[in-house]
PDB file of N, CA, C and O in Angstrom, chain B, residues numbered from 101:
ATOM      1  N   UNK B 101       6.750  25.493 -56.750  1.00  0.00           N
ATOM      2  CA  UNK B 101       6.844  24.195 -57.387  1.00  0.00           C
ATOM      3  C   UNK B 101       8.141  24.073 -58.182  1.00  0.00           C
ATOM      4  O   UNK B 101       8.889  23.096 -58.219  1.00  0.00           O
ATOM      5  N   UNK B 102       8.259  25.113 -58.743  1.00  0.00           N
ATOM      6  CA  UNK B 102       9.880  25.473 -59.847  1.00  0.00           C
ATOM      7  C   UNK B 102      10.901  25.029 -58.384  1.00  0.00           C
ATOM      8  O   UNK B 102      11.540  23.984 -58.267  1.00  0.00           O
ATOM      9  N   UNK B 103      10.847  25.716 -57.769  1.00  0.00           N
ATOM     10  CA  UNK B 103      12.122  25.605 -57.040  1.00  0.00           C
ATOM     11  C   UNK B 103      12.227  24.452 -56.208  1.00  0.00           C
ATOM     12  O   UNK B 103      13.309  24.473 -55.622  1.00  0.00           O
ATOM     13  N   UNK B 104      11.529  23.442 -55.917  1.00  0.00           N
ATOM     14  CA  UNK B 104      11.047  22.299 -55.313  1.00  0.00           C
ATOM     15  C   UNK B 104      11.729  21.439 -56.204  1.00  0.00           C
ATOM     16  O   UNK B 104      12.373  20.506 -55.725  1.00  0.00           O
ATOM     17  N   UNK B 105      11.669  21.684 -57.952  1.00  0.00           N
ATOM     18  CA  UNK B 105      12.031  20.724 -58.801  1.00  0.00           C
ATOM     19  C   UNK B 105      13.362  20.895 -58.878  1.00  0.00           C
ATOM     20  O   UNK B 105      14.137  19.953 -59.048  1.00  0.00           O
ATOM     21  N   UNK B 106      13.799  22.374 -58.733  1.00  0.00           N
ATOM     22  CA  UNK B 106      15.251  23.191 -59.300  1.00  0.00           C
ATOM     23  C   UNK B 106      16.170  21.917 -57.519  1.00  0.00           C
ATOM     24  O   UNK B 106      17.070  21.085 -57.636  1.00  0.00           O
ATOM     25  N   UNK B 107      15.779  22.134 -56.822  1.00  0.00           N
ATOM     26  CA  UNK B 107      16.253  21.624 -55.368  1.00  0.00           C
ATOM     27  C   UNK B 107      16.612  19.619 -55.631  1.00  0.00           C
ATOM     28  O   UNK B 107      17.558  18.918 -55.271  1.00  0.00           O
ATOM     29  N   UNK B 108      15.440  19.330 -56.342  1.00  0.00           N
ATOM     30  CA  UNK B 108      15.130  17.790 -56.300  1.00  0.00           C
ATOM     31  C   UNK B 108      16.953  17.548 -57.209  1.00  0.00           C
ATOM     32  O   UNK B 108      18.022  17.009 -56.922  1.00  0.00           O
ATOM     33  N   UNK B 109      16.285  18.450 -58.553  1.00  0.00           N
ATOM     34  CA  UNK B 109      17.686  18.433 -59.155  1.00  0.00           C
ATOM     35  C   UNK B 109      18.937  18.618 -58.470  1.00  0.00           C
ATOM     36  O   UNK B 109      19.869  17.823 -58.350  1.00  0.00           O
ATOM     37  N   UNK B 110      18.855  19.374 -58.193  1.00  0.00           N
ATOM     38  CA  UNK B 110      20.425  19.719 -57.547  1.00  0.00           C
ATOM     39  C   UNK B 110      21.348  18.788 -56.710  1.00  0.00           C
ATOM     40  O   UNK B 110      22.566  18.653 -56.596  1.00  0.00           O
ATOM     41  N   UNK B 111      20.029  18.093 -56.072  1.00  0.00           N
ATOM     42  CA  UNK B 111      20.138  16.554 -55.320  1.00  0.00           C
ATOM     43  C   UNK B 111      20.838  15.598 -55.852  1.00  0.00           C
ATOM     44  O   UNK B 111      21.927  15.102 -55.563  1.00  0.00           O
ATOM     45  N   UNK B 112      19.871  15.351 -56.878  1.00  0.00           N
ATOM     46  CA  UNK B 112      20.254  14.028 -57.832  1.00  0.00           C
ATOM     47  C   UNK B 112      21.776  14.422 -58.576  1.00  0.00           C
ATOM     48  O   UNK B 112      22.666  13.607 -58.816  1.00  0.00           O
ATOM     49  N   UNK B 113      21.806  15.599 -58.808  1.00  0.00           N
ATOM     50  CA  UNK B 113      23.290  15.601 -59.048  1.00  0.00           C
ATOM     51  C   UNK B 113      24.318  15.760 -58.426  1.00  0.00           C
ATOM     52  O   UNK B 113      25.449  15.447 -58.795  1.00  0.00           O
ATOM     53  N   UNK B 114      23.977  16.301 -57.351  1.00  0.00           N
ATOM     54  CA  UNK B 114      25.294  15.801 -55.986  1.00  0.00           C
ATOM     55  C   UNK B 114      25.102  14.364 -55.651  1.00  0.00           C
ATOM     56  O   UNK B 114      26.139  13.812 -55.284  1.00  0.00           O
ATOM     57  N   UNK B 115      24.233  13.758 -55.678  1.00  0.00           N
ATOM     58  CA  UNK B 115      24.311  12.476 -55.495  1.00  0.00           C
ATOM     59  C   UNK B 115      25.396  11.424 -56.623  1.00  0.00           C
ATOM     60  O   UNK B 115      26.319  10.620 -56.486  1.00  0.00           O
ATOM     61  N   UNK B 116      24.640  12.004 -57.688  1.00  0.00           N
ATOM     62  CA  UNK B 116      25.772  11.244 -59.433  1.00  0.00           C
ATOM     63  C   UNK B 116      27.309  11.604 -59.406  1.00  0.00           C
ATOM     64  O   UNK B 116      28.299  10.997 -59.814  1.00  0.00           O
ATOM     65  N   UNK B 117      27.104  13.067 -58.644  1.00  0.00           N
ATOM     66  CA  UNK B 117      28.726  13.154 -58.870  1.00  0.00           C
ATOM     67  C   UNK B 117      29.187  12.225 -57.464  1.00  0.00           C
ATOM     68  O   UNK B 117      30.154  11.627 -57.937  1.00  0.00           O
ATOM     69  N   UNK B 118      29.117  11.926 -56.560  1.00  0.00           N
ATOM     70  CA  UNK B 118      29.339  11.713 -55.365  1.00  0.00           C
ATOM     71  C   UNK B 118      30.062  10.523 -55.727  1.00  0.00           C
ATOM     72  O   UNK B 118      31.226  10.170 -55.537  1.00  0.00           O
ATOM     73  N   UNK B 119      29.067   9.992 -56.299  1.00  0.00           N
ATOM     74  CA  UNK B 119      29.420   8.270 -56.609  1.00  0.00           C
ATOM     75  C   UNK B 119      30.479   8.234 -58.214  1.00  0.00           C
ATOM     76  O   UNK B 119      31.103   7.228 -58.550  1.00  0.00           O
ATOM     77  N   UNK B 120      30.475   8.976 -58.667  1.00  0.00           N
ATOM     78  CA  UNK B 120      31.111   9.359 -60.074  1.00  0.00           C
ATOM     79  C   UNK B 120      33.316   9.092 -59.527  1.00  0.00           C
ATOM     80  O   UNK B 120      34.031   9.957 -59.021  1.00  0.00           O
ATOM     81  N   UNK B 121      33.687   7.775 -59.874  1.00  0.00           N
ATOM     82  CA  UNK B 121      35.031   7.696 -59.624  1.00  0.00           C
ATOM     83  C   UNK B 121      36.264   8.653 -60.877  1.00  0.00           C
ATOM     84  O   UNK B 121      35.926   9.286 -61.878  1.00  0.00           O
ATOM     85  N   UNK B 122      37.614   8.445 -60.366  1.00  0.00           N
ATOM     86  CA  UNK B 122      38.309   9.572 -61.168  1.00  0.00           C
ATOM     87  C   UNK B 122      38.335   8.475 -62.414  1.00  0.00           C
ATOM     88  O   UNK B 122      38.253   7.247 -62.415  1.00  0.00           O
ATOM     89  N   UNK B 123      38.469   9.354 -63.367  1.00  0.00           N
ATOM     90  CA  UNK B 123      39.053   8.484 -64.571  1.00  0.00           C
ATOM     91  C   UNK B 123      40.680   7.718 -64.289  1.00  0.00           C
ATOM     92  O   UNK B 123      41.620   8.328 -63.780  1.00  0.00           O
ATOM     93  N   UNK B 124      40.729   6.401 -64.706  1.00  0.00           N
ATOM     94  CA  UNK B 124      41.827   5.567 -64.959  1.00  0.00           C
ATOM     95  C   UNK B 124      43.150   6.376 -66.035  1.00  0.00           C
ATOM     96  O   UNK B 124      42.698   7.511 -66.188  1.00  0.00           O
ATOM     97  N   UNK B 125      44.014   6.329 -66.526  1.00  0.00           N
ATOM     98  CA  UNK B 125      45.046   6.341 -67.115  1.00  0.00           C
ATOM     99  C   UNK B 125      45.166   5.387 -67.907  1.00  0.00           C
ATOM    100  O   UNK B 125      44.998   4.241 -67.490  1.00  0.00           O
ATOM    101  N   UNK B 126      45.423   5.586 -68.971  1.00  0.00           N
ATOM    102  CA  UNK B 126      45.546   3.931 -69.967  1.00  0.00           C
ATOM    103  C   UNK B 126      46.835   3.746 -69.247  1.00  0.00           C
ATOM    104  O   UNK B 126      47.377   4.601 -68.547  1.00  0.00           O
ATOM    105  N   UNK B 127      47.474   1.992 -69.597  1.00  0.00           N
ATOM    106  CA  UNK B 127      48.072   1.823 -68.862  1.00  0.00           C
ATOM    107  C   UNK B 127      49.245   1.718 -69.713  1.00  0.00           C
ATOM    108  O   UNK B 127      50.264   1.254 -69.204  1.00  0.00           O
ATOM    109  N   UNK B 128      49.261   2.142 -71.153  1.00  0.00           N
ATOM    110  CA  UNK B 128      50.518   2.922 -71.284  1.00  0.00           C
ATOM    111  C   UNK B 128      50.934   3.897 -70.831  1.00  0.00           C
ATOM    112  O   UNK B 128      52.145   3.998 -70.634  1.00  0.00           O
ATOM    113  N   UNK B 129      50.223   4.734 -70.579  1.00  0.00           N
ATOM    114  CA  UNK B 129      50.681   6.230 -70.174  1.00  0.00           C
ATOM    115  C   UNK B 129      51.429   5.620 -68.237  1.00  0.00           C
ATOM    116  O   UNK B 129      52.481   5.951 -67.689  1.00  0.00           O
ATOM    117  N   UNK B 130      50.633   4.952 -67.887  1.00  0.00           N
ATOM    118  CA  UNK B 130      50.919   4.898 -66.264  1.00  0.00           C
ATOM    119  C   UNK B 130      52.502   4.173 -66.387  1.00  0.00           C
ATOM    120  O   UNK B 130      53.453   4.705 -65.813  1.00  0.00           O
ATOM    121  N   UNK B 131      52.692   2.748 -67.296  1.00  0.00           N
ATOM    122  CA  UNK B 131      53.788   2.694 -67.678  1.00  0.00           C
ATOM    123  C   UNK B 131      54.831   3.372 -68.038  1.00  0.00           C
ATOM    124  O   UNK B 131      55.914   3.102 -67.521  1.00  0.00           O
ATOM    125  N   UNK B 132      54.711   4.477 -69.081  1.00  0.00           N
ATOM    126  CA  UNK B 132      55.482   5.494 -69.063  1.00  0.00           C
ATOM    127  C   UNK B 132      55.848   6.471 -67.856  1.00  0.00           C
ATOM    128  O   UNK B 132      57.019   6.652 -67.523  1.00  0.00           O
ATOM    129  N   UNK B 133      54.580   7.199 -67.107  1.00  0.00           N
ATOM    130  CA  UNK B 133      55.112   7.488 -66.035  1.00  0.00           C
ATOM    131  C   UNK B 133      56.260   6.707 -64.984  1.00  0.00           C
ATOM    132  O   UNK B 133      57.330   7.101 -64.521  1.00  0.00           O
ATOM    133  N   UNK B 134      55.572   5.532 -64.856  1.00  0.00           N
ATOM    134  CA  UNK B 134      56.566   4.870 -63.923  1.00  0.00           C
ATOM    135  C   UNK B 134      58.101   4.532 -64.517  1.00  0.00           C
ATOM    136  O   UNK B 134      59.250   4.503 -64.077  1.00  0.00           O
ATOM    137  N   UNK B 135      57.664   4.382 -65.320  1.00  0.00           N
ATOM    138  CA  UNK B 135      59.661   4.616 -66.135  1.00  0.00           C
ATOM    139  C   UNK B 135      60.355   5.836 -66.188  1.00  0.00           C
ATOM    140  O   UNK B 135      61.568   5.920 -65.997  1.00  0.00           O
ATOM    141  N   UNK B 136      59.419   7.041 -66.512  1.00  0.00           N
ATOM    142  CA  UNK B 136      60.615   8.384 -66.158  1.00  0.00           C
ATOM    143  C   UNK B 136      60.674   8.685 -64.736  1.00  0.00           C
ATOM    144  O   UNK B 136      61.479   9.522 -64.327  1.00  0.00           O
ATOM    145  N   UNK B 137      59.784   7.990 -63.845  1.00  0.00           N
ATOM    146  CA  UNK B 137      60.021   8.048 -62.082  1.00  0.00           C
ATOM    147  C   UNK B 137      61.167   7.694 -61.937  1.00  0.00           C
ATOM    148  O   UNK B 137      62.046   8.373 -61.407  1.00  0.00           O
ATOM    149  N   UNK B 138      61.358   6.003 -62.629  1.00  0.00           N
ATOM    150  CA  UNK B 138      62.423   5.304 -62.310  1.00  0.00           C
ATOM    151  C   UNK B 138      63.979   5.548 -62.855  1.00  0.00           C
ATOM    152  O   UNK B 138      65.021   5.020 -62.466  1.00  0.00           O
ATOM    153  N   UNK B 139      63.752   6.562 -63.919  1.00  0.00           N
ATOM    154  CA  UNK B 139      64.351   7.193 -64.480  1.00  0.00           C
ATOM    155  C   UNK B 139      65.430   8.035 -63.955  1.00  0.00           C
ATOM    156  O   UNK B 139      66.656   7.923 -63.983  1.00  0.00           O
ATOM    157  N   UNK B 140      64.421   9.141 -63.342  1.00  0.00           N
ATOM    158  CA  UNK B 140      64.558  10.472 -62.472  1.00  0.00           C
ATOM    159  C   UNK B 140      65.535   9.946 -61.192  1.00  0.00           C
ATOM    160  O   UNK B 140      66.606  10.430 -60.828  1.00  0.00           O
ATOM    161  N   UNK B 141      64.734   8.688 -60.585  1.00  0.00           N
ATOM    162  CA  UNK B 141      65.784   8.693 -58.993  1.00  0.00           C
ATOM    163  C   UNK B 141      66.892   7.704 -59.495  1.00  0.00           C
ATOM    164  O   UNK B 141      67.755   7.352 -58.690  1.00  0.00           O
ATOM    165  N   UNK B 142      66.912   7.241 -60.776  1.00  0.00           N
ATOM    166  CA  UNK B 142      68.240   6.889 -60.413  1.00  0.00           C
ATOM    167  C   UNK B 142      69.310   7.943 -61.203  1.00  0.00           C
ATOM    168  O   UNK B 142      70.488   7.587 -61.237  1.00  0.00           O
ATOM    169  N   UNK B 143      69.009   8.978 -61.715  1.00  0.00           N
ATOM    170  CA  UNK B 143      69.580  10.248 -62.272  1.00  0.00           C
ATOM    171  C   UNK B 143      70.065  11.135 -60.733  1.00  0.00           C
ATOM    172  O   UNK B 143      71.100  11.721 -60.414  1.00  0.00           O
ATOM    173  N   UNK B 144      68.743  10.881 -60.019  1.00  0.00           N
ATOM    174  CA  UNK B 144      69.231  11.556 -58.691  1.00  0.00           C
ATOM    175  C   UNK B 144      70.315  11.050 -57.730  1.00  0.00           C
ATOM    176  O   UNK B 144      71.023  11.660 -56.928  1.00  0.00           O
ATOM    177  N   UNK B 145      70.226   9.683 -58.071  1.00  0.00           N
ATOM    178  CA  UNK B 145      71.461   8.359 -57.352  1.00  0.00           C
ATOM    179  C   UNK B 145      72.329   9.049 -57.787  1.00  0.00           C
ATOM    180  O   UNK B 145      73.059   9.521 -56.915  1.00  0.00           O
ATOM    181  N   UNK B 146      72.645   9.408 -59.155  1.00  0.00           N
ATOM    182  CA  UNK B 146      73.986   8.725 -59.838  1.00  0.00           C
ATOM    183  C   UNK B 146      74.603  10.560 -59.366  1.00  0.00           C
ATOM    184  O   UNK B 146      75.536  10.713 -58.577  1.00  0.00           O
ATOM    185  N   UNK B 147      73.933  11.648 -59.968  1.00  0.00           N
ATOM    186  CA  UNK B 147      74.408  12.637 -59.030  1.00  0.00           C
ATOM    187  C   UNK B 147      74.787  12.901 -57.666  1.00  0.00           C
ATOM    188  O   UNK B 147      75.801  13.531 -57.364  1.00  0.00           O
ATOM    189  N   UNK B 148      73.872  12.359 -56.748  1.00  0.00           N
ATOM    190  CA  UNK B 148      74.516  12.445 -55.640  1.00  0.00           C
ATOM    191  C   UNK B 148      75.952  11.720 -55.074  1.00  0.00           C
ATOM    192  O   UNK B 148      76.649  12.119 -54.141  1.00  0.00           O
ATOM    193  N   UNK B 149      76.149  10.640 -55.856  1.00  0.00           N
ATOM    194  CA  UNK B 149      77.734  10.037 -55.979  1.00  0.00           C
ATOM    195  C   UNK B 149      78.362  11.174 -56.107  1.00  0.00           C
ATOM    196  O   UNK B 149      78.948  11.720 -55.172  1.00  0.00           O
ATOM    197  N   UNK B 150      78.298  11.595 -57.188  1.00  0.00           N
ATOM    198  CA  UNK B 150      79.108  12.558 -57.926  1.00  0.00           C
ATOM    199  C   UNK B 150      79.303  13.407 -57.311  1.00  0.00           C
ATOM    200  O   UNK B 150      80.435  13.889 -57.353  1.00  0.00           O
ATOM    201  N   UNK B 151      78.308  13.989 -56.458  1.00  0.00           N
ATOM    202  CA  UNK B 151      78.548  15.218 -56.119  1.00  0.00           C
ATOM    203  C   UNK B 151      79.539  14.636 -54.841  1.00  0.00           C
ATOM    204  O   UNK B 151      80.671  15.108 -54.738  1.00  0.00           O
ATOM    205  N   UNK B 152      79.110  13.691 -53.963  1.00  0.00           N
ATOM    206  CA  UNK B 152      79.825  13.169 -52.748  1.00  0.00           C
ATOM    207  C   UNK B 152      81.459  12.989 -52.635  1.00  0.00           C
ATOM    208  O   UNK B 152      82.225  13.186 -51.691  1.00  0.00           O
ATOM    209  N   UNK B 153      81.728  12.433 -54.283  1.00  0.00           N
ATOM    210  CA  UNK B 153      83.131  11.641 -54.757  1.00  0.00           C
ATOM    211  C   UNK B 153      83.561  13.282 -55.219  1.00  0.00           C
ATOM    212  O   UNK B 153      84.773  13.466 -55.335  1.00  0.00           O
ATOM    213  N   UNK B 154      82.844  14.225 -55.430  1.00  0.00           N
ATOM    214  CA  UNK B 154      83.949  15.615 -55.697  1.00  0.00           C
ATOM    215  C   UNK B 154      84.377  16.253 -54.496  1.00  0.00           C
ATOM    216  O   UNK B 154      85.560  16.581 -54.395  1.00  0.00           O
ATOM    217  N   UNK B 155      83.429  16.510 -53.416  1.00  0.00           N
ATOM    218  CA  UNK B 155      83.177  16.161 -51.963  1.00  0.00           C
ATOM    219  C   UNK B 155      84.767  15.844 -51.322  1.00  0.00           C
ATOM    220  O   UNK B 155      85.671  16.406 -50.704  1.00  0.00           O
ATOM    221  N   UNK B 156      84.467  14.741 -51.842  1.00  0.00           N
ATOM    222  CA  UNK B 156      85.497  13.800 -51.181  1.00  0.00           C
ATOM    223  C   UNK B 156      86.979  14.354 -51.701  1.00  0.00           C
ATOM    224  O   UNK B 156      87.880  14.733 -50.953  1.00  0.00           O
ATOM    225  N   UNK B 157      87.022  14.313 -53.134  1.00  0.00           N
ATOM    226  CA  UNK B 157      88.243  14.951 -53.380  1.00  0.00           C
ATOM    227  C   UNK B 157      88.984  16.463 -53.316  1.00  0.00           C
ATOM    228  O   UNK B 157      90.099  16.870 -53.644  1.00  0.00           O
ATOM    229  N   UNK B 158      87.791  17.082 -52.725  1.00  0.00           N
ATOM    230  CA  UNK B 158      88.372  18.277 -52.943  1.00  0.00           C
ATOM    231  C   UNK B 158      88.909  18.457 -51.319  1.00  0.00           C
ATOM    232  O   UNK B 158      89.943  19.088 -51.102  1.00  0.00           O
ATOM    233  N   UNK B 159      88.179  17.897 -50.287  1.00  0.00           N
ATOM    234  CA  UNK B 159      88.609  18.098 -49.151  1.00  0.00           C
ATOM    235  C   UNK B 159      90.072  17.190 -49.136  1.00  0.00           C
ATOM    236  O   UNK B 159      90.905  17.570 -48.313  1.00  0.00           O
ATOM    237  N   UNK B 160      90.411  16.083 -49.949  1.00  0.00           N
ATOM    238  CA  UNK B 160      91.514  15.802 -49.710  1.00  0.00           C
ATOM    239  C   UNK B 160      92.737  16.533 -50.473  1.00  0.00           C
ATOM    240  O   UNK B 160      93.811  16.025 -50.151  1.00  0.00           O
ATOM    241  N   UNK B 161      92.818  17.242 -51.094  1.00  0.00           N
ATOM    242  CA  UNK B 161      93.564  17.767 -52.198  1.00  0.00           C
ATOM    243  C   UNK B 161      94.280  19.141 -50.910  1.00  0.00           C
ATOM    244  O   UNK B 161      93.806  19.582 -49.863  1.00  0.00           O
ATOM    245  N   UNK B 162      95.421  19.407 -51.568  1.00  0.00           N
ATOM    246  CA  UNK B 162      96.128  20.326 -50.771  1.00  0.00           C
ATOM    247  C   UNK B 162      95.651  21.552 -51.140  1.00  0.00           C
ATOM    248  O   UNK B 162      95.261  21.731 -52.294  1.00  0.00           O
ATOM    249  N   UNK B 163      95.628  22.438 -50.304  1.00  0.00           N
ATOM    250  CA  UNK B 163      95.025  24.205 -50.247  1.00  0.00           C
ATOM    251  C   UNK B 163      96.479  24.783 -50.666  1.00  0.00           C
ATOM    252  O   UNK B 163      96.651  25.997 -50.782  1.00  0.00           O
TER     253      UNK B 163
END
């Protein structure tokens, strides 16, 4: 009978979690994320110029 009940349980709580969604982010924090994203690739833009335009000058420069 114990283990009939221990089983019923175990049920009902795979069932609660099943349906149980992730927690949200306040939507400052998601704001903030999305600003150091937007942050980051254009940090990654502005380096890859840089690195391209040294690139560029060093292959033109005399050996």
């Amino acid at each position: 009978m114990e283990k009939e009940t221990d089983d019923l349980k175990k049920e009902l709580l795979i069932i609660r979690l099943a349906k149980m969604k992730a927690p949200t982010l306040p939507k400052a924090s998601t704001d903030k994320i999305k600003r150091l994203q937007s942050d980051i690739r254009q940090l990654q833009q502005s380096d890859d110029h840089q690195y391209t335009a040294a690139a560029a000058a060093t292959r033109h420069s005399a050996l």
